[in-house]
N, C-alpha and C positions, 0 to 999 in steps of 0.2 A: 426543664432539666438543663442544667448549667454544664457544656462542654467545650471543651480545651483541646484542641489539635495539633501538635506541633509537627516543625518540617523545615526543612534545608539542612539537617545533620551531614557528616558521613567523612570522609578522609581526607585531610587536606597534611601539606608537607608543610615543616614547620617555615615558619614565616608567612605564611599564607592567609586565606581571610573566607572565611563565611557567615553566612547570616540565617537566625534563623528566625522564621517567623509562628506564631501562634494565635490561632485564629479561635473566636470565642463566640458562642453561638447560646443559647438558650436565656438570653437576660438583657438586662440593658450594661452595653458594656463600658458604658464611662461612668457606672455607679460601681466599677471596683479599682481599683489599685493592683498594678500587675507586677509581676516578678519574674527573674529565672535565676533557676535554683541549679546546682551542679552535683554529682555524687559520682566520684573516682572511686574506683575500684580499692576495697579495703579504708576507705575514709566515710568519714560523714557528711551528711548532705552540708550545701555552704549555700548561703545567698549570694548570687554575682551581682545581680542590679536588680534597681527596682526602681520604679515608674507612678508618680500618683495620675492623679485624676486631673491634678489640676497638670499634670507634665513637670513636675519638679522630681529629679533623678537622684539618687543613689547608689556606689559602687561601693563592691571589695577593693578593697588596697589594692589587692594581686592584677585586678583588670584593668583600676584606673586608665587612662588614656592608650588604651589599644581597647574596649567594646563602649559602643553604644546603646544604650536602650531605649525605643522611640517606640508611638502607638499612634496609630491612627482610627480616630473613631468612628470614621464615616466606613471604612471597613473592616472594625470588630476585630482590628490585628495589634497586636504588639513584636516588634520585633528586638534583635539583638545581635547587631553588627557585630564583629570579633573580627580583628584584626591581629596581624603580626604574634600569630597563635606559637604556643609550644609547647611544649609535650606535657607539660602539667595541666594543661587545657585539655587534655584528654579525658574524658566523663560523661556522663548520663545528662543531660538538660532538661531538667525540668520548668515546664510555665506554670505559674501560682496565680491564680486572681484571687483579691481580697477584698468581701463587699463593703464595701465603708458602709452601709446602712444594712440591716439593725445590729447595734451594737454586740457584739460577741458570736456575728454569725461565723460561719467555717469556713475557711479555705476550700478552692477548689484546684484540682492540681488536673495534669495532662500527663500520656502516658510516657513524655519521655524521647529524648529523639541522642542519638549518639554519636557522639562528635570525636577524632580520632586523629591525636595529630601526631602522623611518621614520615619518616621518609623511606 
Protein backbone atom coordinates (compact mmCIF):
# COMPACT_ATOMS: atom_id res chain seq x y z
CA UNK A 1 0.00 0.00 0.00
CA UNK A 2 1.36 3.29 -1.38
CA UNK A 3 1.81 6.06 1.45
CA UNK A 4 2.65 9.70 1.33
CA UNK A 5 3.81 11.58 4.66
CA UNK A 6 4.35 15.06 4.61
CA UNK A 7 6.15 17.47 7.06
CA UNK A 8 7.93 20.76 7.79
CA UNK A 9 4.53 22.90 7.49
CA UNK A 10 3.63 25.54 9.96
CA UNK A 11 4.13 29.51 10.37
CA UNK A 12 6.65 31.32 8.98
CA UNK A 13 6.76 35.50 8.62
CA UNK A 14 6.36 36.61 5.28
CA UNK A 15 9.80 36.68 3.54
CA UNK A 16 10.78 33.83 5.15
CA UNK A 17 11.56 30.21 3.86
CA UNK A 18 10.54 26.60 4.49
CA UNK A 19 10.81 23.38 3.26
CA UNK A 20 8.76 20.70 3.15
CA UNK A 21 9.44 17.22 2.70
CA UNK A 22 7.33 13.95 1.81
CA UNK A 23 8.40 10.79 2.33
CA UNK A 24 7.00 7.68 0.24
CA UNK A 25 6.88 4.37 1.47
CA UNK A 26 4.96 1.23 0.03
CA UNK A 27 6.37 1.13 -3.79
CA UNK A 28 9.26 1.63 -5.74
CA UNK A 29 9.56 5.32 -5.51
CA UNK A 30 11.36 6.36 -8.76
CA UNK A 31 8.61 4.64 -10.71
CA UNK A 32 6.34 7.80 -9.97
CA UNK A 33 6.39 11.41 -10.79
CA UNK A 34 5.99 13.49 -7.79
CA UNK A 35 4.13 16.79 -7.18
CA UNK A 36 2.92 19.32 -4.55
CA UNK A 37 -0.30 20.63 -4.95
CA UNK A 38 -1.69 23.78 -2.74
CA UNK A 39 -5.36 24.62 -1.68
CA UNK A 40 -6.05 28.05 0.05
CA UNK A 41 -8.85 28.57 1.74
CA UNK A 42 -11.99 29.22 -0.58
CA UNK A 43 -9.91 28.44 -3.82
CA UNK A 44 -9.15 25.32 -5.72
CA UNK A 45 -6.46 23.04 -5.48
CA UNK A 46 -3.45 24.34 -7.90
CA UNK A 47 -0.17 22.38 -8.86
CA UNK A 48 2.95 24.31 -7.50
CA UNK A 49 5.70 21.87 -8.90
CA UNK A 50 6.38 18.88 -10.08
CA UNK A 51 9.18 16.68 -10.47
CA UNK A 52 9.59 13.62 -12.89
CA UNK A 53 11.60 10.51 -12.63
CA UNK A 54 14.03 11.47 -14.75
CA UNK A 55 14.32 14.95 -12.25
CA UNK A 56 13.15 17.35 -15.15
CA UNK A 57 10.97 20.15 -12.99
CA UNK A 58 7.98 22.06 -13.37
CA UNK A 59 6.46 25.26 -11.75
CA UNK A 60 3.40 27.57 -11.35
CA UNK A 61 4.08 31.01 -12.73
CA UNK A 62 3.27 32.21 -9.06
CA UNK A 63 6.33 30.21 -7.52
CA UNK A 64 8.80 30.39 -10.16
CA UNK A 65 12.29 31.36 -8.75
CA UNK A 66 11.47 31.48 -4.89
CA UNK A 67 10.50 27.21 -4.51
CA UNK A 68 12.32 24.39 -5.55
CA UNK A 69 11.33 20.92 -6.12
CA UNK A 70 14.00 18.24 -5.70
CA UNK A 71 13.74 14.15 -4.70
CA UNK A 72 15.98 11.96 -3.54
CA UNK A 73 15.69 8.39 -4.39
CA UNK A 74 18.02 6.72 -2.16
CA UNK A 75 15.51 8.09 0.53
CA UNK A 76 11.95 7.86 -0.86
CA UNK A 77 11.78 11.76 -0.31
CA UNK A 78 10.65 14.66 -2.41
CA UNK A 79 10.98 17.75 -1.09
CA UNK A 80 9.88 21.68 -1.70
CA UNK A 81 12.07 24.43 -0.77
CA UNK A 82 9.88 27.79 -0.58
CA UNK A 83 11.41 30.72 -0.29
CA UNK A 84 10.83 34.47 0.28
CA UNK A 85 7.04 33.25 1.08
CA UNK A 86 3.93 35.47 1.26
CA UNK A 87 0.87 35.57 2.30
CA UNK A 88 -0.69 34.09 -0.73
CA UNK A 89 1.48 31.17 -0.05
CA UNK A 90 -0.71 30.57 2.74
CA UNK A 91 -2.48 26.86 2.03
CA UNK A 92 -2.90 23.16 2.56
CA UNK A 93 0.19 21.30 0.61
CA UNK A 94 -0.39 18.68 -0.83
CA UNK A 95 2.26 15.70 -2.16
CA UNK A 96 0.94 13.83 -5.31
CA UNK A 97 2.91 10.71 -6.71
CA UNK A 98 2.01 9.67 -10.15
CA UNK A 99 3.01 6.00 -11.21
CA UNK A 100 4.30 6.32 -14.80
CA UNK A 101 3.62 2.54 -15.09
CA UNK A 102 0.62 1.01 -15.81
CA UNK A 103 -0.88 3.50 -18.00
CA UNK A 104 -3.94 5.24 -16.52
CA UNK A 105 -3.03 4.11 -12.86
CA UNK A 106 -4.23 6.69 -10.03
CA UNK A 107 -2.73 9.23 -8.05
CA UNK A 108 -1.82 8.97 -4.84
CA UNK A 109 -2.10 11.87 -2.60
CA UNK A 110 -0.92 12.61 1.32
CA UNK A 111 -2.81 14.08 4.02
CA UNK A 112 -1.63 17.54 3.69
CA UNK A 113 0.69 19.64 5.92
CA UNK A 114 -0.09 23.55 6.41
CA UNK A 115 1.80 26.21 5.80
CA UNK A 116 0.90 29.82 7.09
CA UNK A 117 2.49 32.83 6.17
CA UNK A 118 1.92 36.14 8.80
CA UNK A 119 3.50 38.22 10.65
Amino acid sequence: QVQLVESGGGLVQPGGSLRLSCLVSGSIFSLFDMGWYRQAPGKQRELVASIGSGTNTNYAESVKGRFTISRDNTKNTVYLQMDRLNAEDTAVYYCTAHPIVPPGAKDYWGQGTQVTVSS
